[in-house]
N, C-alpha and C positions, 0 to 999 in steps of 0.2 A: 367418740360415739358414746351418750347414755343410756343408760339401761336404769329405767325407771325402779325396777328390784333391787339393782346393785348400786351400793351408793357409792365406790371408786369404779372411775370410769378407767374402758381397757386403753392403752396411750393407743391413738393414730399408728406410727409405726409399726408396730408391735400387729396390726391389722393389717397394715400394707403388705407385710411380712408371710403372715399365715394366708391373704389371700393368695398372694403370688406362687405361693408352697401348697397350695391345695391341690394342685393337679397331680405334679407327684407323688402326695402323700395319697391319694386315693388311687392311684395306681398305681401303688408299692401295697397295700392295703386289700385290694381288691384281686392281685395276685395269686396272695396267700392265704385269704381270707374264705371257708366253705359258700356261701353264697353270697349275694347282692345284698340281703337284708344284715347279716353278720357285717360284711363291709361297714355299711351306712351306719350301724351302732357304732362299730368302732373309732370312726372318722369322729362322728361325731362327740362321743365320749373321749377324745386324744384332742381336740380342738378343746373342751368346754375346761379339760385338766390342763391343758398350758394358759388358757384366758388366766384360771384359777393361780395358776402356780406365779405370773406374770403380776399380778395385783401385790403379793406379795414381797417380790424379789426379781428385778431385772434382769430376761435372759438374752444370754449372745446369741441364740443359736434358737429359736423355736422350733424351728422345721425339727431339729434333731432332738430336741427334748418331744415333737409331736413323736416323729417315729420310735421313739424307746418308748413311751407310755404305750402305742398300737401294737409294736411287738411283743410288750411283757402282754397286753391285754389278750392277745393273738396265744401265748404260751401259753398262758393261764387256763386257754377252751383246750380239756382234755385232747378231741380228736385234731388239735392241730400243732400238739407236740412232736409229732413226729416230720413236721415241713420244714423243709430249709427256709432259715429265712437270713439269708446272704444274702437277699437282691438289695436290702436297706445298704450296702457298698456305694451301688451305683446312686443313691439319694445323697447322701452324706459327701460327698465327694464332689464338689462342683469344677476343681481343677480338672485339665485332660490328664489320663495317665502320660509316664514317660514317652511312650511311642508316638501318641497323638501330638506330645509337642516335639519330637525327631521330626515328625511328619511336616508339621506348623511350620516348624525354623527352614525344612529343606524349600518349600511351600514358597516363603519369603526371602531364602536366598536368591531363589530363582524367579522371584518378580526384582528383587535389586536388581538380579544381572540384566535381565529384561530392559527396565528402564536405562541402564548406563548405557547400553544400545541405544538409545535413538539421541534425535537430536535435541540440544541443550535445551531452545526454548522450547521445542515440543512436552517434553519432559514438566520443563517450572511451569507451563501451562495446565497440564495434565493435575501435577500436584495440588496448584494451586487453588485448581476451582473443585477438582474433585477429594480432596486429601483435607486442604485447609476450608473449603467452600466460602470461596471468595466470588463476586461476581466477575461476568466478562469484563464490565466496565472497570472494576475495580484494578483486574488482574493488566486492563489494556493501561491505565494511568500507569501505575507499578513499571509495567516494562517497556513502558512508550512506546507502542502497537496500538494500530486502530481494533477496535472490535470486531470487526471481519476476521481481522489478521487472528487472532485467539479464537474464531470461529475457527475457522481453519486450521490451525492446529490441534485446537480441541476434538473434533472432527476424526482429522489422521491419526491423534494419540490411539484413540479408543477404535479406530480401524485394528493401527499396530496391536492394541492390546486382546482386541476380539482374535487376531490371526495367530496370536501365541495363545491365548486360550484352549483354541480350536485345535493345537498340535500337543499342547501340555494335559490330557484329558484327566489327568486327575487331579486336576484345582474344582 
């Protein structure tokens, strides 16, 4: 993208990046932030210091050099020294915590056990079109079944899988 003012242009990337990162950064901002208009300066003033800081020296991380530029900006206004600003945790952190992935793994042990329950070809059907997205035709060559026949399985898989859904309520 050019900018007629600026004679290095910002890389692609580095856009993709801060687009993608605008939501949370304007609501981690907007949080802590005393009004709408204080928000919008600082969004905007945290976006133009990474474009800036980015022309210079390639960052890993924008999103996290935006929110430390919004926060110091954020400490820097007298009356907003005194606000927590811990919520920038939950921005910086794109992994689940520990518990979320206890949660994850228990989650997907018990679709393995699930599937080892049914039957074989229901199962390499199931995976196959929905796991690998293979088509019906593809998956009936493969296992030398007519297309009906992988209808129908495909069919019962996701029967089975909707009636274990329905008993497991917290997938």
């Amino acid at each position: 993208m050019l900018d007629p003012h600026c004679p290095t242009p910002v890389p692609e990337p580095l856009d993709e990046r801060l687009t993608s990162a605008s939501g949370p950064l304007k609501r981690y901002i907007q949080r802590i932030a005393p009004n709408n208009s204080d928000a919008a300066d600082i969004y905007q003033e945290s976006i133009l210091r990474v474009i800036e800081q980015a022309r210079s020296q390639p960052l890993r991380n924008p999103l996290a050099y935006a929110v430390r530029i919004a926060r110091n900006l954020l400490i820097n206004k007298p009356k907003l020294q005194t606000l927590a600003l811990d919520a920038v945790d939950e921005l910086l952190c794109p992994t689940p915590c520990p518990e979320e992935r206890t949660s994850q793994a228990q989650r997907a042990q018990l679709l393995q056990d699930f599937l080892a329950t049914m039957p074989a070809q229901r199962r390499e059907v199931l995976i196959r079109r929905r796991l690998q997205g293979e088509s019906r035709e593809q998956i009936a060559a493969a296992m030398g079944i007519s297309d009906e026949a992988v209808k129908k399985h495909m069919t019962r898989a996701l029967a089975d899988l909707q009636r274990f859904l329905d008993t497991h309520n917290h997938f």
